[in-house]
C-alpha positions as CSV (number, residue, x, y, z in Angstrom):
1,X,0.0,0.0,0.0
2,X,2.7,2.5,0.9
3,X,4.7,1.7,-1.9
4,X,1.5,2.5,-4.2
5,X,0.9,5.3,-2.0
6,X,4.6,7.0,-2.5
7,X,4.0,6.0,-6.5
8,X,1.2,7.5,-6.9
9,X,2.4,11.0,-5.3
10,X,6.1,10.9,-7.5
11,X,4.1,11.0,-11.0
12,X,1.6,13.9,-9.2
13,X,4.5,15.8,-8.2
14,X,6.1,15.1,-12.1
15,X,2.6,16.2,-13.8
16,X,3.0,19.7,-11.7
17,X,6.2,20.2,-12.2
18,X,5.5,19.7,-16.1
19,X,3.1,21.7,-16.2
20,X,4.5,24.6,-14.2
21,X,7.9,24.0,-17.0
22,X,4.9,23.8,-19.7
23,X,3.4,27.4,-18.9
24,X,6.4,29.2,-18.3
25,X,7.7,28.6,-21.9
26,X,4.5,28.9,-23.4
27,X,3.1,32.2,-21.4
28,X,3.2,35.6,-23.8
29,X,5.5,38.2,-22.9
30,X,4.1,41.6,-22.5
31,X,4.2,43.5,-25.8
32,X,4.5,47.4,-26.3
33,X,1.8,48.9,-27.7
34,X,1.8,48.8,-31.1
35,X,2.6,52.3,-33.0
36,X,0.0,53.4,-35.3
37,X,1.1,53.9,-38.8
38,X,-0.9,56.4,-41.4
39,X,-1.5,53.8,-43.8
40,X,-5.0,55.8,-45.2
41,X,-4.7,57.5,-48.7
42,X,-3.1,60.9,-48.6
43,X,-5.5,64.1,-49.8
44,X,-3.9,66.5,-51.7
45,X,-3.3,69.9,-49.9
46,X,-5.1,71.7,-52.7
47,X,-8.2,70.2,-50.9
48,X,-7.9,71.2,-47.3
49,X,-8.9,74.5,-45.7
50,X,-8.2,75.8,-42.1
51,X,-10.5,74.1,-39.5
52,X,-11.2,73.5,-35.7
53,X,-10.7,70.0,-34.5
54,X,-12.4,70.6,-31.6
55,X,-15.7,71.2,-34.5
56,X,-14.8,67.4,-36.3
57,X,-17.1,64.9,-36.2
58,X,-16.4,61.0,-37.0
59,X,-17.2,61.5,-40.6
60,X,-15.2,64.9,-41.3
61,X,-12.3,63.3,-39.2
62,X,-12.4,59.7,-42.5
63,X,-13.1,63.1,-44.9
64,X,-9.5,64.1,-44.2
65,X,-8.2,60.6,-44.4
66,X,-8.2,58.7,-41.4
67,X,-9.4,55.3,-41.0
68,X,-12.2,54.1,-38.5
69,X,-10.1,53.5,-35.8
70,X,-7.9,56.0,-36.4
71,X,-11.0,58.1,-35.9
72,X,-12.6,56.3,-32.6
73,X,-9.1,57.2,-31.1
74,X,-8.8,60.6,-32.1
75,X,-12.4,60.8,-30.9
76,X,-11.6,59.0,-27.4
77,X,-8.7,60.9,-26.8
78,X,-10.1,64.1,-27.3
79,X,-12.7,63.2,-24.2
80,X,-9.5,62.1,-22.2
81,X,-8.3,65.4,-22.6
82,X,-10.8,66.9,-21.3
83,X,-13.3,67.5,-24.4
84,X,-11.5,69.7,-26.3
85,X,-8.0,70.0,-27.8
86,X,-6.5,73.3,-26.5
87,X,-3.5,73.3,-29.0
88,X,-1.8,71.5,-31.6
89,X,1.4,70.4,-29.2
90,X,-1.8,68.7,-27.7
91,X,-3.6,67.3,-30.8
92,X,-0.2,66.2,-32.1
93,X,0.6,63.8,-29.1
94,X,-2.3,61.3,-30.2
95,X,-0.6,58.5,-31.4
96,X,-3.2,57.7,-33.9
97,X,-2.1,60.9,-36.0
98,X,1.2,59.9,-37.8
99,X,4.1,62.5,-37.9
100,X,3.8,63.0,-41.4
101,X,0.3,63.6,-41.5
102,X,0.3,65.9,-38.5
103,X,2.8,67.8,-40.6
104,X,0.3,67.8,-43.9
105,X,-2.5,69.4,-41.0
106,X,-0.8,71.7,-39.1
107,X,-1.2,74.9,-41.4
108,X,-4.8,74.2,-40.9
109,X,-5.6,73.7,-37.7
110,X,-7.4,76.7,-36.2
111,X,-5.6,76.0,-32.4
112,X,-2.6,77.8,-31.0
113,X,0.6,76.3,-30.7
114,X,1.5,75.2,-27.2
115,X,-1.5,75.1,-24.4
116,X,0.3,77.9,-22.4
117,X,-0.6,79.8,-25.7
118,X,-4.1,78.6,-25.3
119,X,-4.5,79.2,-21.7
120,X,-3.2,82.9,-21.9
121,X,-4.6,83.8,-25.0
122,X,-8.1,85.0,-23.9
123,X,-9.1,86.0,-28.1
124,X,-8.8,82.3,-29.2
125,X,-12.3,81.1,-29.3
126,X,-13.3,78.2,-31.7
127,X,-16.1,78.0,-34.3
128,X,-19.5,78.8,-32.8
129,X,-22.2,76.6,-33.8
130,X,-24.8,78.0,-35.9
131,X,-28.3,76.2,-37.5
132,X,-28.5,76.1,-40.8
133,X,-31.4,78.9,-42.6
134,X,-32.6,77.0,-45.8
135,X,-35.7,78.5,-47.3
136,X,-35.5,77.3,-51.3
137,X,-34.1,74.9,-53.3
138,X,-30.5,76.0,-54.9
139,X,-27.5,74.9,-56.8
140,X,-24.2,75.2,-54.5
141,X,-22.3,76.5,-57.6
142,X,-23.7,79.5,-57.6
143,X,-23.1,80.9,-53.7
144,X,-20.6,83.4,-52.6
145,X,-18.7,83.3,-49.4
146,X,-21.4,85.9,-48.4
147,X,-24.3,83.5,-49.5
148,X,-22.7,80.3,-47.3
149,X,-22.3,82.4,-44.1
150,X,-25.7,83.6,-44.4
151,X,-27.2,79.9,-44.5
152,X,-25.2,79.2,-41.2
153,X,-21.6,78.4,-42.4
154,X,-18.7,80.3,-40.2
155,X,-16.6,82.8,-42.4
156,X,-13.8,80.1,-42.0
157,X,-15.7,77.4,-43.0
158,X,-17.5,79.1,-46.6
159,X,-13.9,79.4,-47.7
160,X,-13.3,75.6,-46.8
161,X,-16.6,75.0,-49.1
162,X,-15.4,77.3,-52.1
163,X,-11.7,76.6,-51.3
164,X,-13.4,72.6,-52.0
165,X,-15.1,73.5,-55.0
166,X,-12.2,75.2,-56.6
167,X,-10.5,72.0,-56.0
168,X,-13.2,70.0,-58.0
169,X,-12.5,72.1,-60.9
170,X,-15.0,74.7,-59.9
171,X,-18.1,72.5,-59.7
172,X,-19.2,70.4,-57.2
173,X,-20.6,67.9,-60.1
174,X,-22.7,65.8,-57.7
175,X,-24.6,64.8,-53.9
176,X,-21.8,62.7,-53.7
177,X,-19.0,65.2,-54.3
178,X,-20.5,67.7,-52.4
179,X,-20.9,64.9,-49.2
180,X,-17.5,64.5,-49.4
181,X,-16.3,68.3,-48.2
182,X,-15.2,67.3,-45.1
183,X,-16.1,70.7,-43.4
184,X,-20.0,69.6,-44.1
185,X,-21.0,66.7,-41.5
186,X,-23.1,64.1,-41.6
187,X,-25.8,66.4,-39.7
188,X,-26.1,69.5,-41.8
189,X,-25.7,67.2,-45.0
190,X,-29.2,66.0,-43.9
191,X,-30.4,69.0,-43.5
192,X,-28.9,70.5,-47.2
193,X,-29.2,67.4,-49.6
194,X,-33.3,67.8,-50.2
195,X,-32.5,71.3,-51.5
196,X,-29.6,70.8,-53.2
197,X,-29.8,71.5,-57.5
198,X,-27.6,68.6,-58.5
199,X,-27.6,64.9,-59.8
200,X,-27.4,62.3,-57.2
201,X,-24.4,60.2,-58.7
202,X,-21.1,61.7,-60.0
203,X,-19.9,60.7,-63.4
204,X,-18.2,57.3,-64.0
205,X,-15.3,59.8,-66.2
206,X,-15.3,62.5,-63.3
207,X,-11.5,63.6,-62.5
208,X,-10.8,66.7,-60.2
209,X,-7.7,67.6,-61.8
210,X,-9.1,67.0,-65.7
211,X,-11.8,69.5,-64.4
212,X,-8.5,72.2,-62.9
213,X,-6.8,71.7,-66.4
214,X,-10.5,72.7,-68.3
215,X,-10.6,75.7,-66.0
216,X,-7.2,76.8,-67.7
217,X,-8.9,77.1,-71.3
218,X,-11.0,80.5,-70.6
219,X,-7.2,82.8,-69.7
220,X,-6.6,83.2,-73.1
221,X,-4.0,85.7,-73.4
222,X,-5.6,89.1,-75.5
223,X,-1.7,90.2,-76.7
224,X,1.2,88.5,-77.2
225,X,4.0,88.1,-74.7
226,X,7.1,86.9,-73.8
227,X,7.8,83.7,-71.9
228,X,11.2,84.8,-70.8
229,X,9.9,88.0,-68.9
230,X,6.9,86.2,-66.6
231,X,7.3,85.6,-63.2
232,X,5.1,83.2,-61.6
233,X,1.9,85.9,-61.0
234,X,2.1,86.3,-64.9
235,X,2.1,82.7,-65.6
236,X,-1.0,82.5,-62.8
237,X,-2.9,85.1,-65.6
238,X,-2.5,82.7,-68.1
239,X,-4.2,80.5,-66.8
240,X,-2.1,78.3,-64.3
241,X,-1.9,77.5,-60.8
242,X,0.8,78.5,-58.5
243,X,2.8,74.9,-58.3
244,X,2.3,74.8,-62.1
245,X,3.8,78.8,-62.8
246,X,6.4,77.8,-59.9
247,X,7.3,74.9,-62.1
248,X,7.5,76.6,-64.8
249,X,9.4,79.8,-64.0
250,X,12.2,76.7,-62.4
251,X,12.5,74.9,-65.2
252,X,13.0,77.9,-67.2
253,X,15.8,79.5,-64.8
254,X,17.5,76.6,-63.7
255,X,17.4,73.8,-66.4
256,X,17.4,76.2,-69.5
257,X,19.9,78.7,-67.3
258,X,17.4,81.4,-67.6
259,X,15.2,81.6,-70.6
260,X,13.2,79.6,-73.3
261,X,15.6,79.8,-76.7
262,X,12.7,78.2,-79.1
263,X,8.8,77.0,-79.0
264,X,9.5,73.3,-78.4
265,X,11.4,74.7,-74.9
266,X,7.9,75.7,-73.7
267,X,6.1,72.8,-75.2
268,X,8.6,70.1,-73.4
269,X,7.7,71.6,-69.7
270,X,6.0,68.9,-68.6
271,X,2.8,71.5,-66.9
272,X,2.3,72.7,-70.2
273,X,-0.7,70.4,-71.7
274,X,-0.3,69.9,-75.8
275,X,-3.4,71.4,-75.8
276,X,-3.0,74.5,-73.5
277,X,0.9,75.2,-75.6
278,X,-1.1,74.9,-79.1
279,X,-3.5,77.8,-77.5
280,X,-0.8,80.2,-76.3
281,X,1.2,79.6,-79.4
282,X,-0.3,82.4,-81.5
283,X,0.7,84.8,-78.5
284,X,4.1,83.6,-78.1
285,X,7.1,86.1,-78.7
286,X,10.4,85.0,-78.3
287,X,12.4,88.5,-77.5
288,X,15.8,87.5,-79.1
289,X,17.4,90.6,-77.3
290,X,16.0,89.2,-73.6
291,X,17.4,85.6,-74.4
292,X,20.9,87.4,-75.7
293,X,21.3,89.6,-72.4
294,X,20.2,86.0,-69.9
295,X,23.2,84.6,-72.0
296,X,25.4,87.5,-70.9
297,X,24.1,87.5,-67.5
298,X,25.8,84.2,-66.9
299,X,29.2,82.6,-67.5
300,X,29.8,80.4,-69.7
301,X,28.8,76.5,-68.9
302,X,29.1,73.7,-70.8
303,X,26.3,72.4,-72.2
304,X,24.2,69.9,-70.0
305,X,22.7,66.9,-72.3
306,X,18.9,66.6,-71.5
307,X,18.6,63.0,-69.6
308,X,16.3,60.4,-71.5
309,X,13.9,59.3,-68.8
310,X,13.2,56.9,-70.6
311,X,16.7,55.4,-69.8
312,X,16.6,56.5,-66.4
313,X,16.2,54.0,-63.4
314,X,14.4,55.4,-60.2
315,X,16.6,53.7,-58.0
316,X,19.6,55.9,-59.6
317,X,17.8,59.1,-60.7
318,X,19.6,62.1,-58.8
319,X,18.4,64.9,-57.2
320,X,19.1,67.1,-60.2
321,X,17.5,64.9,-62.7
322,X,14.3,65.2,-61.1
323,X,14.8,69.2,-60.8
324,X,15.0,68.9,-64.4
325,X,11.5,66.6,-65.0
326,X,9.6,69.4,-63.3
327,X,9.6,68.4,-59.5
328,X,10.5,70.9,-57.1
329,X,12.8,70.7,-54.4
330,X,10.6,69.5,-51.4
331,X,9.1,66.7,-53.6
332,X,12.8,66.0,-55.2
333,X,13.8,65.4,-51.5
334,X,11.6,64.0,-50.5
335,X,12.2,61.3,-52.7
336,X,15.3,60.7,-52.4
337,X,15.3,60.5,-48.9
338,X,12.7,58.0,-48.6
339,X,14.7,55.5,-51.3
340,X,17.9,55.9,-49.2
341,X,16.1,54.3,-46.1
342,X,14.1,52.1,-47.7
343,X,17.2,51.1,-49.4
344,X,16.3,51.1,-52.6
345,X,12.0,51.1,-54.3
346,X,11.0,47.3,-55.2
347,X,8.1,48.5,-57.0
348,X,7.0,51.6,-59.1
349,X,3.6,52.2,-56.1
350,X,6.3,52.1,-53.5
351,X,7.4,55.5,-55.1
352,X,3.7,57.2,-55.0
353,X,4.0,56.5,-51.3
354,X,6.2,59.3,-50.8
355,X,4.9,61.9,-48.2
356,X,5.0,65.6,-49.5
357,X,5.4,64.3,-53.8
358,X,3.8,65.8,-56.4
359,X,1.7,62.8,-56.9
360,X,0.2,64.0,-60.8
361,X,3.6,64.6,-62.0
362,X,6.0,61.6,-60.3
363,X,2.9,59.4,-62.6
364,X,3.9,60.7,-65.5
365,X,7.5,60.2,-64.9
366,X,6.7,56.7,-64.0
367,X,4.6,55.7,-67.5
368,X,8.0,56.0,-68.9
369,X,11.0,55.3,-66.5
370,X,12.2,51.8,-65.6
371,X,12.7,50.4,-62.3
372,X,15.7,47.8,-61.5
373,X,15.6,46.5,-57.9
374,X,17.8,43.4,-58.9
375,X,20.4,45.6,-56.8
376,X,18.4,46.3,-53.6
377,X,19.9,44.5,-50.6
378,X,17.1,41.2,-49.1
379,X,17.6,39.5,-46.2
380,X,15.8,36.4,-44.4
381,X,13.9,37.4,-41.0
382,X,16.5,35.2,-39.4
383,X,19.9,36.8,-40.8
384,X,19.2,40.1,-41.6
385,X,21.2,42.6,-39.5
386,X,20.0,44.3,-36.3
387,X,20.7,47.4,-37.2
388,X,19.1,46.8,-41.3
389,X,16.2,45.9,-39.0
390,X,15.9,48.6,-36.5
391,X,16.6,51.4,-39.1
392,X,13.9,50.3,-42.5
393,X,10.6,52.2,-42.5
394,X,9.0,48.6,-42.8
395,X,10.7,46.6,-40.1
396,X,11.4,48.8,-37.4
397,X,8.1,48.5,-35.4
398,X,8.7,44.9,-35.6
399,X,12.4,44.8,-35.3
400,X,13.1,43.8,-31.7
401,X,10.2,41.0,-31.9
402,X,12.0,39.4,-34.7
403,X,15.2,39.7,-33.0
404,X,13.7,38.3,-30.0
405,X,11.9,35.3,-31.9
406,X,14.5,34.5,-33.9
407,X,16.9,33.5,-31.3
408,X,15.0,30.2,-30.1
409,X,13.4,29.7,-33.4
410,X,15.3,30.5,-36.4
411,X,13.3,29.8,-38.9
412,X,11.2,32.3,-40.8
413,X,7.9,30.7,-41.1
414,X,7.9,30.0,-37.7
415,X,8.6,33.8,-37.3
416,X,6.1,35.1,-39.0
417,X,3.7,32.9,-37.0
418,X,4.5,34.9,-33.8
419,X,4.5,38.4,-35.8
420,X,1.2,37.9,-36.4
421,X,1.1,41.3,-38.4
422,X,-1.6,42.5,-40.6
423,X,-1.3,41.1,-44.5
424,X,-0.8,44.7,-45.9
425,X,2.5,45.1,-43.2
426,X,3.7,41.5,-44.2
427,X,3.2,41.9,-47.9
428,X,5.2,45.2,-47.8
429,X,8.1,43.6,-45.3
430,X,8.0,40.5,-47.7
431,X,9.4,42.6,-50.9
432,X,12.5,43.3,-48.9
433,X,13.3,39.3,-48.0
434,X,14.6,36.4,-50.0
């Protein structure tokens, strides 16, 4: 009996002690919180106005690009706070507003700067809200600034609206369209959309910026003029916008060292449209004595051969040669920079992902440039340096996990099992691996 006895509590005491070994190799370490990444499409700037966040609901907040949890967070927070964001050194500290698109915001943001600002800065009030006064039925392509303030709209907001509309090309086309200004909420929509003058659905062919090159065609110059004397407010009277006359006005300055020498130097800046050149054409004066006197102005260079982009791989384009495509500094930079630490683009979209690009012309530069990533440095999860890890835009949130998995399980599939990370993050990650 004893010796049954003293059995029977040997394999008890083995079964605990297994199963104390059991859940101490198999319980989960605690894990950081997991950084938010802006992964939503970016707006372009043209289409933002100043606003109050304070005056955002859930829609406006997806409006200007956030997703729905980004949203619920932004939302939460802002009752942690208190119920209202004092400043932007305030707004900017939720973690569900990426760095770069706090950066894209912050000239818009109707709140001071720091929350000492706020708190001794008794003339910053926000937005008061007002009901709307609709009495007829209307078409919102016709109202002034004067005429949206007097339904209800804040003077800051009616130049969001037109500031919008001017976006779309100077019509708000459709419901839809006109839904999606993301200083109109889901409330007042309600209240507008039965006496709004417009069709319900927008246009399978619609395009915003085909409807801000259309607005171009009514400038038509009355006398001629000549290219090589505009700054960028007179290429803004023909017709352009400021980033297009800017564009202009560079390319003509720094890659033809200061003026236009014949007509097919205008027609090859890439803002120029074949059909908006054929228009100013007729108008078109090339002053030989201005071109002669820029000559003089400058020493003498040798002659720079235009780059075929054609022959020109993004993973080796310089600075310079995007200058000379049309891009302007910031977005050149920008660029650049965000190949050197990705190490090198796998794919053409990669490129488009760029914060602060000119997203309209880096498209047209990629219909026609190649792409070779045979060069790009890939890695397996298990041997790829710490530091390769720590420092790439797609690894480093995951970086110390994968160093940390790897060392009792080096094998990648296993990895990826205890990553667990969402299939957009591992197909991106996955480009950079062998």
């Amino acid at each position: 009996m004893k010796k049954n006895y003293y059995r029977q509590m040997a394999f008890l005491g083995m079964l605990l002690l297994t199963l104390l070994a059991f859940q101490k190799y198999t319980e989960k370490t605690d894990e950081p919180f997991p950084e938010v990444t802006f992964i939503s499409k970016s707006l372009p700037v043209e289409s933002f106005s100043e606003f109050d966040p304070n005056e955002l609901d859930e829609n406006q907040w997806q409006k200007l690009g956030f997703s729905d949890k980004q949203t619920a967070t932004i939302l939460k927070y802002k009752k942690i706070v208190g119920g209202n964001f004092l400043s932007k050194e305030q707004l900017k500290k939720c973690y569900a507003i990426s760095e770069e698109k706090f950066t894209q915001l912050e000239a818009f943001i109707l709140l001071p700067e720091t929350n000492s600002e706020a708190k001794g800065n008794s003339n910053f009030k926000s937005f008061e809200k007002k009901s709307l006064n609709i009495t007829r039925k209307f078409n919102p392509d016709h109202l002034s600034q004067t005429d949206w303030e007097n339904i209800g709209f804040s003077e800051k907001q009616a130049a969001a609206i037109l500031k919008y509309k001017s976006y779309l090309g100077g019509s708000f086309v459709s419901k839809e369209k006109f839904k999606e200004c993301f200083i109109i909420n889901e409330e007042n929509y309600a209240k507008l959309e039965p006496y709004l003058i417009l069709p319900s659905k927008t246009p399978a062919n619609f395009n915003a910026y085909a409807g801000k090159s259309n607005s171009f065609k009514s400038k038509t110059p009355q006398t001629s003029f000549d290219p090589n004397t505009l700054d960028v407010n007179g290429w803004m009277a023909l017709g352009f916008s400021e980033k297009q006359a800017n564009v202009i006005v560079n390319y003509r300055d720094r890659n033809l060292k200061g003026s236009f020498k014949t007509l097919d130097d205008i027609k090859n800046c890439f803002v120029i449209s074949a059909e908006k050149f054929e228009e100013l054409k007729p108008y078109i004066k090339l002053n030989a004595s201005t071109m002669a006197k820029n000559s003089t102005d400058k020493k003498p260079e040798f002659k720079q051969e235009k780059t075929d982009f054609s022959k020109t791989d993004m993973n080796s384009i310089t600075f310079k040669q995007l200058l000379e495509f049309g891009l302007d500094e910031k977005s050149a930079g920008s660029m650049i920079g965000f190949r050197k630490k990705l190490g090198g683009f796998m794919t053409k979209e990669q490129i488009l992902e760029t914060y602060n690009i000119d997203k309209e012309l880096l498209q047209k530069l990629l219909s026609i440039a190649p792409l070779d990533n045979s060069k790009v440095e890939r890695y397996t999860l298990v041997d790829a340096p710490e530091e390769w890890l720590k420092n790439h835009p797609y690894f480093k949130y995951s970086a110390d996990k994968i160093i940390f998995y790897r060392i009792s399980n080096p094998d990648d599939k296993k990895i990826w099992k205890f990553l667990k990370t969402k299939p957009e993050y591992e197909a991106r990650m996955r480009l950079y691996l062998k």
